[in-house]
C-alpha positions in Angstrom: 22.4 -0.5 9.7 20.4 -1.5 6.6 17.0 -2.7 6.9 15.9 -5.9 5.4 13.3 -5.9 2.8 11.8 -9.6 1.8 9.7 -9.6 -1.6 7.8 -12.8 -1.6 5.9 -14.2 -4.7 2.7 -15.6 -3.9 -0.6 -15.7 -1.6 -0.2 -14.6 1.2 -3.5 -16.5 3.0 -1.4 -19.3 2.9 1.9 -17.6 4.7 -0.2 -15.8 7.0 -1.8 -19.0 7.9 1.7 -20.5 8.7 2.7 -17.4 10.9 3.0 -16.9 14.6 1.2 -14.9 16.4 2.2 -11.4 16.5 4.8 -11.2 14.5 4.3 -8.0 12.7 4.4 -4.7 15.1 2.6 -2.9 12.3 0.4 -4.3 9.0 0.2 -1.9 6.5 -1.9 -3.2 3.9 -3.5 -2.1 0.4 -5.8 -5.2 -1.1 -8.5 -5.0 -3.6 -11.1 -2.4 -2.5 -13.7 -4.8 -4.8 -14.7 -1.7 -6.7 -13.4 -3.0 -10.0 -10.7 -0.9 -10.6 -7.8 -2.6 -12.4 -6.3 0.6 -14.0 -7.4 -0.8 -17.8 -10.0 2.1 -18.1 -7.2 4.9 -16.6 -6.2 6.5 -19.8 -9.6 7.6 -20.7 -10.6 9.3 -17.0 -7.8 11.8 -16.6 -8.7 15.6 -17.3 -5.7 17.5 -16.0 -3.0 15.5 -17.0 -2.5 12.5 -19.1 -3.3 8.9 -17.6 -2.1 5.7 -18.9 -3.6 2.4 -18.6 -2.1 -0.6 -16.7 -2.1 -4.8 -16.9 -4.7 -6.0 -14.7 -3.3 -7.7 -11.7 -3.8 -11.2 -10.6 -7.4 -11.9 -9.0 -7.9 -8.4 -10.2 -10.4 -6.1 -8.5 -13.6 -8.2 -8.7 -13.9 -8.6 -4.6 -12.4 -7.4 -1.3 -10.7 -10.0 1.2 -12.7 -12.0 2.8 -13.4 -11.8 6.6 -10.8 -14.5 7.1 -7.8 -12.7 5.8 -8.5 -10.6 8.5 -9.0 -12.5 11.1 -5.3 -13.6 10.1 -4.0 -10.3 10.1 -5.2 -9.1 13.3 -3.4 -12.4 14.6 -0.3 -12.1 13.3 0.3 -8.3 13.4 -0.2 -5.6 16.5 -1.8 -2.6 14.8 -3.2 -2.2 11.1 -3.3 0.5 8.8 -5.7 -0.8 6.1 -6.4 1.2 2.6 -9.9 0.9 1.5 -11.3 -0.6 4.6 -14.3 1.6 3.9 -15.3 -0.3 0.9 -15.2 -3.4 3.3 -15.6 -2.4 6.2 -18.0 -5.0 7.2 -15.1 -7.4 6.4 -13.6 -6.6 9.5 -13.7 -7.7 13.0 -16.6 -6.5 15.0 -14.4 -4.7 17.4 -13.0 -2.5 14.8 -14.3 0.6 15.3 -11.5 3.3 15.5 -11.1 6.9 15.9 -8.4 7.7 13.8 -8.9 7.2 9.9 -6.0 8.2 7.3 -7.1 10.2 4.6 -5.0 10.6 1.9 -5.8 13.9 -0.3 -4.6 13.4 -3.7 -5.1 16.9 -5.1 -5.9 15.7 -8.5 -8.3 18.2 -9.2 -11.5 17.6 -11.6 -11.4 14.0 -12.8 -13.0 10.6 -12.3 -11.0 9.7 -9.9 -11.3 9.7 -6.2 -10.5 13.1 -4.8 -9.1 10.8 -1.4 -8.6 7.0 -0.1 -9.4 6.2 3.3 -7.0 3.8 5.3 -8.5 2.3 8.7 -6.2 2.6 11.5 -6.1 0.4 14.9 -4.5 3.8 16.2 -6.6 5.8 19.0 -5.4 9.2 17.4 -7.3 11.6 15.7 -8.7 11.1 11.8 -5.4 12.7 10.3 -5.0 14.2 6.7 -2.0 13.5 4.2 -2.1 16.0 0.7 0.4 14.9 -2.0 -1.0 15.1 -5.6 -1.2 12.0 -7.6 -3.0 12.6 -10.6 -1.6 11.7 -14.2 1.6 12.8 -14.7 1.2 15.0 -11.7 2.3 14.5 -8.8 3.4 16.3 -5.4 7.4 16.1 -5.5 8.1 16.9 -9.6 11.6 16.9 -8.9 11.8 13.3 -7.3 8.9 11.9 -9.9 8.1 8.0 -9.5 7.6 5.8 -12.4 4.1 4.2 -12.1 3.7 0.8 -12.7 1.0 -0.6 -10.8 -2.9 0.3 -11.5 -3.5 1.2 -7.7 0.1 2.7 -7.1 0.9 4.9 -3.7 3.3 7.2 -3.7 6.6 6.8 -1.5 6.2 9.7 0.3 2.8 8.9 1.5 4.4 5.5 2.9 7.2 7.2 4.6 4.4 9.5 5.9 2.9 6.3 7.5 6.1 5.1 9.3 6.9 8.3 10.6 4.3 8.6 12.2 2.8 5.2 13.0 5.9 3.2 13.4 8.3 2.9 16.0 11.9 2.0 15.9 12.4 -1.8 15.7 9.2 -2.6 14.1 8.6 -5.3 11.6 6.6 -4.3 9.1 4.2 -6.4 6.8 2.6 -5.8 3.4 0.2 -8.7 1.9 -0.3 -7.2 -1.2 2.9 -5.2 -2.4 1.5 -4.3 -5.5 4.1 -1.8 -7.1 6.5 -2.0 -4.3 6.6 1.5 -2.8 6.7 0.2 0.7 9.4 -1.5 0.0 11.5 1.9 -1.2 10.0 4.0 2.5 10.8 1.1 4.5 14.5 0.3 2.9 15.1 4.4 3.2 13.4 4.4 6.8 15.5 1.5 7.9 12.6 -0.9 9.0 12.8 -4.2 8.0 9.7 -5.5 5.7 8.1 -9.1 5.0 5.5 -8.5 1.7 3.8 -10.8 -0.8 2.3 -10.4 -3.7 0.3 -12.9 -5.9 1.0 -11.2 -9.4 4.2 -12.9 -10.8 4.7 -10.1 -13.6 4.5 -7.2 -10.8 6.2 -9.1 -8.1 9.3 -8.9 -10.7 8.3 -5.3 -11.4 8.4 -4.5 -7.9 11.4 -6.2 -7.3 13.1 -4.3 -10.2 12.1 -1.0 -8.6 13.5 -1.9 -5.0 16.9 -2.9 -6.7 17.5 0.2 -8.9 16.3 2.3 -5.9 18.7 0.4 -3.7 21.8 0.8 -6.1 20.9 4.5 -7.3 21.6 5.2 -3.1 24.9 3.1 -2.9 26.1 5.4 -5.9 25.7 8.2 -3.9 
């Protein structure tokens, strides 16, 4: 049984506004962190291996969602997983505190980048740690090497990561800002059906691009 993966163009204040309560099992969300970081300086900061610069996306990086947008999201979805919540973490409802923090470990040795991101989890495990290298044209599975195309890209892996163990069978999954669509690919190969939005029309069609070649490179084989 395929899953079923829905790619929506456009802001997603206004469909979370028009959804039901609960009805998400699991958000997993990446907004603007509000830290400026479009991707248009990228080409100049790696050290290792060569970086490229990206299109700035729309609204860009200028500020983090507001407290509203979550207020939203912790009404329409059970449990979050939210990257960057520690740029904004006073964004967040007042009863967010949580034990267990992702942290992604990019391995990407001595650059200006971030050495990790931090995702906030509703989850009452323990802080747990995900390595996968994502630096340049580096990156932690060579011989299954993802096209980047989105400034604040997340590897696939680190998504199916996520589901595996945060997910359960049957869960709907949401995504407000899809960004380069890599949640789309984990969730389509982890059979969990996805709603995401995204407000940038020329990466919306990017994304949706990726999903589809991904989806008929599998049916070839």
């Amino acid at each position: 049984m395929r899953s079923n993966i829905e790619l929506n163009h456009g802001d997603c204040m206004e469909a979370l506004r028009e959804m039901p309560d609960n009805a998400f099992e699991l958000a997993i969300v990446d907004p603007p962190y509000g830290i400026g970081e479009n991707g248009d300086r990228n080409a100049s900061r790696g050290k290792l291996a060569t970086s490229k610069s990206y299109k700035a996306f729309a609204g860009g990086d200028v500020s983090a969602p507001a407290p509203d947008y979550f207020d939203e999201l912790w009404r329409v979805s059970k449990n979050q997983i939210i990257w960057g919540a520690n740029h904004f973490i006073d964004n967040l409802p007042f009863n967010c505190s949580s034990p267990c923090w992702v942290v992604w470990d990019k391995d990407n040795g001595k650059t200006d980048f971030a050495d990790a991101e931090l995702a906030w989890t509703s989850f009452k495990t323990a802080v747990r740690i995900y390595k996968f290298q994502w630096q340049g044209m580096l990156q932690g599975d060579m011989k299954n090497k993802e096209h980047r195309i989105h400034p604040t890209q997340k590897p696939v892996a680190l998504y199916k990561w996520l589901l595996q163990n945060y997910a359960k069978e049957g869960d709907r999954i949401l995504d407000t800002h899809i960004g380069s669509g890599s949640i789309a690919i984990a969730c389509w190969d982890a059979k969990f059906d996805l709603v995401g939005y995204e407000l940038d029309e020329d990466y919306h069609k990017a994304a949706t691009t990726r999903l589809k070649e991904h989806q008929s490179q599998g049916q070839l084989f």
